[in-house]
N, C-alpha and C positions, 0 to 999 in steps of 0.2 A: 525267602523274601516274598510278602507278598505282590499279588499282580494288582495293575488297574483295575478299578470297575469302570464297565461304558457307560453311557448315558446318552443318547438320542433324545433329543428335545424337538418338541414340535410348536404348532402355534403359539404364541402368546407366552413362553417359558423364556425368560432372559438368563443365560447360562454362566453370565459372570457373576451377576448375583447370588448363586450359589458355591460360588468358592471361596476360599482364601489361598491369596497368592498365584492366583489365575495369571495362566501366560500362553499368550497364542501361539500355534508351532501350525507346521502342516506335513504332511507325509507323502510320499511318493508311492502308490499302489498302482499295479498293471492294465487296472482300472481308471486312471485320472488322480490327480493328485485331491487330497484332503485336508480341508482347515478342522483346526480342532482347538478346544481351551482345556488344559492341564494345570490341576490346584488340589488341593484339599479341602476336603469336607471332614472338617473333624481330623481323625488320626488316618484315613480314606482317602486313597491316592484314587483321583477320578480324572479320566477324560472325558469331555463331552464334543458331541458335534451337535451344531443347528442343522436342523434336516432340510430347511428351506435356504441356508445360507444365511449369510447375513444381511441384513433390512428384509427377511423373508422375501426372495424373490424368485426363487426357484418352485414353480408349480411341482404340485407334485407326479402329474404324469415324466415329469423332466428329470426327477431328482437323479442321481448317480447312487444306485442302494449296493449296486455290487464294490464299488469302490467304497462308501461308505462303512460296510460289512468288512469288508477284506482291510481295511485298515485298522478297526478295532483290533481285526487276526493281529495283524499285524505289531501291534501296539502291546500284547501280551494277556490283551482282555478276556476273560472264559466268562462274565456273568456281565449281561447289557439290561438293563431300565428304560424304559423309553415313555416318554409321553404322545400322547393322541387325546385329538380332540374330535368327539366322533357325534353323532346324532342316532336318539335310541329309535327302535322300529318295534317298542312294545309302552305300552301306554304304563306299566309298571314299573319302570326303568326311567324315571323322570329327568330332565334337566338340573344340574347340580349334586348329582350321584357319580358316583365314579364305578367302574366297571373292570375285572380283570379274564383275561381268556382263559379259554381252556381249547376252542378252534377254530377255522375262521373258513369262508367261504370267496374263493377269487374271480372276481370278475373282472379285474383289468386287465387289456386289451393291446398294448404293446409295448411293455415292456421287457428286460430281460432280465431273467425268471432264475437264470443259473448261473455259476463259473464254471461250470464243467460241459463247453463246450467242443472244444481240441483235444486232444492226447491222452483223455482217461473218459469213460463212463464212469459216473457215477451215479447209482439210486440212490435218495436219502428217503431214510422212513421217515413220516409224516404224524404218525400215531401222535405221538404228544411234542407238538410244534413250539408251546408253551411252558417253560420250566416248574415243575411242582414244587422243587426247593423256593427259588426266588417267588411263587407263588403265596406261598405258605408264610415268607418272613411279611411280604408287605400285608397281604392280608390281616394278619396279626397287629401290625403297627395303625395301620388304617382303621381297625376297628376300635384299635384303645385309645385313636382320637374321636371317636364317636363321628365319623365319615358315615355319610349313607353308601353304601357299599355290594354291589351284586357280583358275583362269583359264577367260575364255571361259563363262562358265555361265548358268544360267537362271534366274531368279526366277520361283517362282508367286506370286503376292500370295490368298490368302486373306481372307474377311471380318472374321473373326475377331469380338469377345474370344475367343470359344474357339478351342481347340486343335481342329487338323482330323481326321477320322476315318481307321483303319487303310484302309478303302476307297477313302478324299479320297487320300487319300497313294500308294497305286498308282498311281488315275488321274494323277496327275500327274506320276509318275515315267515312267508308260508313253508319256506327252506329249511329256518330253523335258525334265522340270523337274531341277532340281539341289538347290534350297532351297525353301523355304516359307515364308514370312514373312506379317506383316498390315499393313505401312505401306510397303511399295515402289512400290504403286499407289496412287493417279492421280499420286503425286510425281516418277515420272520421268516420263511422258507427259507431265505439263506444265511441268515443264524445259524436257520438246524445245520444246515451244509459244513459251517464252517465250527459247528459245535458249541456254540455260545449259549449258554442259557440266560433266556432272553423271556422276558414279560413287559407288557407295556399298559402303565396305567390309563385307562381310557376316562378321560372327563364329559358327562354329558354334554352338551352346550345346545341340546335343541331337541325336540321332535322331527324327527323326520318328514319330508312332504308328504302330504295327505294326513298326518297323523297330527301335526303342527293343523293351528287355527291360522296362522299368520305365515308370509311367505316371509322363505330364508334370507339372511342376509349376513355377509362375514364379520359385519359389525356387529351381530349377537354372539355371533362364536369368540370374535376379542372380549366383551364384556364379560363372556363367562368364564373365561382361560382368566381375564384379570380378579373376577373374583373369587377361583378357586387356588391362585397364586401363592396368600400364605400357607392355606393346608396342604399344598405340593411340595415346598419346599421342609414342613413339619415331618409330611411323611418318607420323605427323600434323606434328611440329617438322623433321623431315626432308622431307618432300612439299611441304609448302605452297609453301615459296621456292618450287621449282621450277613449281608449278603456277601463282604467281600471273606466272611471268612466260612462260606460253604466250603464245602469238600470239591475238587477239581473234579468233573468227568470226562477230562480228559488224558485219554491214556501216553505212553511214551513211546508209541508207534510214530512212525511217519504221518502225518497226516495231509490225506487228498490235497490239501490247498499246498500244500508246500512243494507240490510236482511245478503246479502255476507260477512259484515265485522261483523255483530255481530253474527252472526250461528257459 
């Protein structure tokens, strides 16, 4: 039988619209509890969460990613999608391109980072944070819709609510970043934790300060999440088959998180 695919939706993504047969449930994780929509996409059993809630109202310094995270666990997910809507920090990387990682650079500043706080250490390698299977199927679908498309790139995750400084924005260009977002971290470092191969399609929606002519404003990021809308959902109805039927990596050992749900 196969399992879920996840899906993480971020700004400007309405996640009923992409199902049939869409019905809201929520789950109980040691984390807080989590709303989520379960449907099909095609012959594609998918869960999705709003990463801001719903009516987006959850900032993203606020969001609950551990519970978020641990509920997919939970739910039977091994492969998550997610969307971002992020601002580039290189003048080749335009507005209206879309972008996928390969690593990412963290500069947020208080939130929580692990589940493996109490009764076990654990180290998670970090080397490839970003799934190369799940990279490789969208990759492929995105370009055979003729998507401007950049590969291989870096995520800064920012604090945020605000928008970062002309300053913030060098440094992290000068680092080696590619985008700038506020909800990419801790959510892919704890994927890797919980073993989910996870990629997040990143939508331009602006230049970043100082790089930008014009100051930021959320209603550019709405406008451009609205009009990369139907190529998301193009590239999402086309990926999924493919992704829900990779190969599992994960193995039939106990794993780490399962010490958290039965202690």
């Amino acid at each position: 039988m196969s399992r879920p695919v996840g899906l993480i939706v971020g700004t400007g993504v309405d996640s009923v619209q992409l199902l049939s047969d869409a019905r809201l449930s929520s789950i109980k994780t040691p984390f807080g509890d989590v709303g989520y929509v379960r449907g099909s996409m095609g012959d594609v059993d998918v869960c999705i969460l709003k990463r801001h809630g719903e009516g987006h109202v959850v900032p993203p310094h606020l969001i609950n990613y551990r519970a978020n995270i641990m509920a997919l666990y939970m739910l039977g997910v091994e492969k998550v999608v997610t969307t971002s809507a992020v601002g580039s920090l290189k003048k080749s990387i335009a507005p209206g391109s879309y972008a996928l990682m390969d690593g990412f650079l963290d500069f947020t500043k208080m939130r929580a980072h692990t589940f493996f706080e109490v009764g076990k250490v654990v180290h998670t390698d970090m080397t490839h944070p970003y799934s190369a299977a799940v990279t490789d199927v969208l990759a492929t679908e995105m370009s055979a819709l003729g998507l401007s498309l950049h590969t291989g790139e870096v995520y800064v995750a920012a604090e945020g609510p605000r928008f970062e400084s002309p300053q913030e924005v060098r440094m992290y260009a000068a680092m080696g970043g590619s985008v700038v977002g506020m909800t990419g971290l801790p959510e892919v470092t704890l994927a890797r934790e919980a073993d989910l191969e996870y990629q997040t399609i990143a939508i331009i929606t602006n230049y970043a300060a100082g790089i930008s002519t014009s100051l930021l404003t959320h209603k550019e990021v709405l406008e451009a999440m609205a009009a990369a809308s139907a190529s998301l959902v193009d590239v999402l109805r086309r990926s999924l088959p493919r992704i829900e039927q990779l190969p599992s990596s994960r193995g039939d050992d106990e794993h780490p998180l399962d010490f958290l749900l039965n202690s």
